[in-house]
C-alpha positions in Angstrom: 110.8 82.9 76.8 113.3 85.4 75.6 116.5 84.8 76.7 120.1 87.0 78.5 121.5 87.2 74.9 118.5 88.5 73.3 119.3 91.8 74.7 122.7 93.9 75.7 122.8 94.5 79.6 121.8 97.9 79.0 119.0 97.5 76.5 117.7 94.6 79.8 117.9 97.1 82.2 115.8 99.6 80.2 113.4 96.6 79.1 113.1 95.9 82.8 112.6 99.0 84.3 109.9 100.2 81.4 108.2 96.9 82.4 108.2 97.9 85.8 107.0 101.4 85.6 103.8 99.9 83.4 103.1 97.5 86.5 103.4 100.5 88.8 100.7 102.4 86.8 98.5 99.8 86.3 98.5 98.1 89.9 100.3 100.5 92.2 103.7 99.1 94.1 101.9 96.2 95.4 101.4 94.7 92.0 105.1 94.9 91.4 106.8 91.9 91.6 109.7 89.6 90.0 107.1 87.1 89.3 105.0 89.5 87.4 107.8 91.4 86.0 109.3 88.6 84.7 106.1 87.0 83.0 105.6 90.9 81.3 109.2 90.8 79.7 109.2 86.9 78.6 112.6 86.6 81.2 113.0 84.7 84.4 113.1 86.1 87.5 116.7 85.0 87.9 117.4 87.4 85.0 115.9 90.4 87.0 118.4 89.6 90.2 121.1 89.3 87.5 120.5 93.2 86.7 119.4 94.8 89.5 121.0 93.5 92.9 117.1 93.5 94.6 113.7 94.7 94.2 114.6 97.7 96.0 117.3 98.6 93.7 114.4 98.7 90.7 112.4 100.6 92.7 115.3 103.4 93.5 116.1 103.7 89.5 112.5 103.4 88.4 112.2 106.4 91.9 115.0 108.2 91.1 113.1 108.9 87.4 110.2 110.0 88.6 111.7 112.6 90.8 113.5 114.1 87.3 110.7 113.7 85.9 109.0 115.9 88.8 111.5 118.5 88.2 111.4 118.8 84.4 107.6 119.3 84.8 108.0 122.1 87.6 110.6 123.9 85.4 108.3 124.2 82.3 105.5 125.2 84.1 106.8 128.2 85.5 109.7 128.6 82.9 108.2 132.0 81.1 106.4 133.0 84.4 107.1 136.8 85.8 109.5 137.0 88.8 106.9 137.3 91.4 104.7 136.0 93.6 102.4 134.3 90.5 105.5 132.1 90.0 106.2 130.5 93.4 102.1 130.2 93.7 102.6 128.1 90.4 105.7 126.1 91.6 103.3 125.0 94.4 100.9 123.6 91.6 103.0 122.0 90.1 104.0 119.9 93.0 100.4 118.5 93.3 99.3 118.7 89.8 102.0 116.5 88.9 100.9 113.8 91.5 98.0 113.8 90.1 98.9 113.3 86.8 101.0 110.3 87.7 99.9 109.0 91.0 101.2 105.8 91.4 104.7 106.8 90.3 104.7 109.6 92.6 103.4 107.2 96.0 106.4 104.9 94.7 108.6 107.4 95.7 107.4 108.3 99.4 106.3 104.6 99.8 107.7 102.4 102.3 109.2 99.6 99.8 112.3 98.9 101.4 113.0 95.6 103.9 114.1 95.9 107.5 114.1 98.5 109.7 116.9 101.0 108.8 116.5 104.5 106.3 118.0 102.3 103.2 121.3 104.5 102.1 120.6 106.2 98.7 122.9 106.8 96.3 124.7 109.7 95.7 122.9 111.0 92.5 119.5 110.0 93.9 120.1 112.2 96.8 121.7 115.2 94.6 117.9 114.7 92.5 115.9 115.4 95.5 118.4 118.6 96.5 117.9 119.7 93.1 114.1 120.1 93.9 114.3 121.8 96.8 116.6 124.4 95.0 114.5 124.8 92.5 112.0 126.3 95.0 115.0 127.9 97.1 116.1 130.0 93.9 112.0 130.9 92.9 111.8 131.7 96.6 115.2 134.4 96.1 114.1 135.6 92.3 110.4 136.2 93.2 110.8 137.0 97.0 114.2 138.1 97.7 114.1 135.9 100.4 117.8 135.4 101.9 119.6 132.3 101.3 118.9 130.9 105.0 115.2 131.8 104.9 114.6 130.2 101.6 116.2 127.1 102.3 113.8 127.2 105.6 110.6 128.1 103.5 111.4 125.2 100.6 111.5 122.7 103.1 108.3 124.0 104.8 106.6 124.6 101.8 107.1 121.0 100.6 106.5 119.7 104.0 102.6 121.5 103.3 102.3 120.5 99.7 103.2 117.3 100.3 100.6 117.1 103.2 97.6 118.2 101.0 98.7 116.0 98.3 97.9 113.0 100.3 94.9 114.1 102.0 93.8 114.6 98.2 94.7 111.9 96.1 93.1 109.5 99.0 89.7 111.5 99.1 90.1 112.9 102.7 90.2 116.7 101.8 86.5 117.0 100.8 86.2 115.4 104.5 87.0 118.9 106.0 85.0 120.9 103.0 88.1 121.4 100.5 86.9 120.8 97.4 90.0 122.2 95.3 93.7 122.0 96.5 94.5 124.8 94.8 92.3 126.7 97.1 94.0 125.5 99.9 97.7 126.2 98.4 96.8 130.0 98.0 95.1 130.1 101.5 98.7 128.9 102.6 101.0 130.7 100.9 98.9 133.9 100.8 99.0 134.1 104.8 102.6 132.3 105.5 104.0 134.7 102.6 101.8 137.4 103.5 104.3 140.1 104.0 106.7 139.3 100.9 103.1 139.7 98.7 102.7 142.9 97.2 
């Protein structure tokens, strides 16, 4: 059993959150606990507590990676893209591809993980990650489209609100149920019609 001194605070925090990430991967957020996250590092769960004030705090910072992840792999898939259409259709991509690429990770972030029944405050740089996303598609929306400001803020919200839907119904099975085969089929079916008068 490895003990406090073993590690500086911050080399523990990283050991515990990589430790936590692999759990996540392997057995979803279910399979995440102090038990087994303390038997993967060689700690004691007391030691886990000692770092992070609760589970729910792990799961924010483990979260709150993901979702940079998320963005870094949206930027460099459209990064060298032209400024049209092509490049918000890609953005979409992105969005889903990613999720599928890391699934677990990805239902961490939307899943229900926190105790009680009040929206659990976030913390200031966690909510600044998520409004970076949704600039990200505000700014491809104003580039490609030259959509206004207020429009594009509306249609990046919408647009996630969609890809988000069809994410779900894919990764669980239940889009072949209604004869979709391919999400990407369904992504340019949506923006093709909603965008239909900005595509040239």
């Amino acid at each position: 059993m490895a003990r406090r001194k073993d590690h500086t605070p911050e080399q523990l925090k990283t050991l515990i959150r990589s430790a936590a990430e692999k759990l996540i991967y392997k057995k979803g957020l279910q399979g995440l606990t102090a038990r087994a996250l303390a038997q993967e590092i060689g700690y004691t769960p007391g030691t886990i507590y000692n770092t992070y004030q609760d589970m729910d705090a792990l799961i924010t910072d483990i979260n709150y990676e993901t979702l940079g992840r998320l963005y870094q792999f949206c930027q460099e898939r459209v990064y060298d893209l032209p400024m049209d259409f092509s490049k918000v259709r890609a953005l979409a991509y992105a969005y889903v591809d990613f999720a599928h690429k890391n699934q677990r990770a990805w239902e961490s972030v939307f899943a229900t993980a926190h105790k009680g029944d009040k929206t659990p405050r976030l913390p200031k740089d966690y909510q600044q990650r998520i409004l970076s996303l949704f600039e990200h598609i505000e700014i491809t929306l104003k580039e490609c489209l030259n959509f206004p400001s207020d429009r594009a803020r509306i249609t990046a919200r919408l647009m996630w609100a969609c890809l988000h839907g069809i994410t779900v119904l894919t990764l669980d099975g239940r889009l072949k149920l209604v004869g979709v085969e391919e999400p990407h089929e369904m992504i340019d079916d949506l923006l093709t019609k909603y965008l239909h008068h900005d595509v040239r």
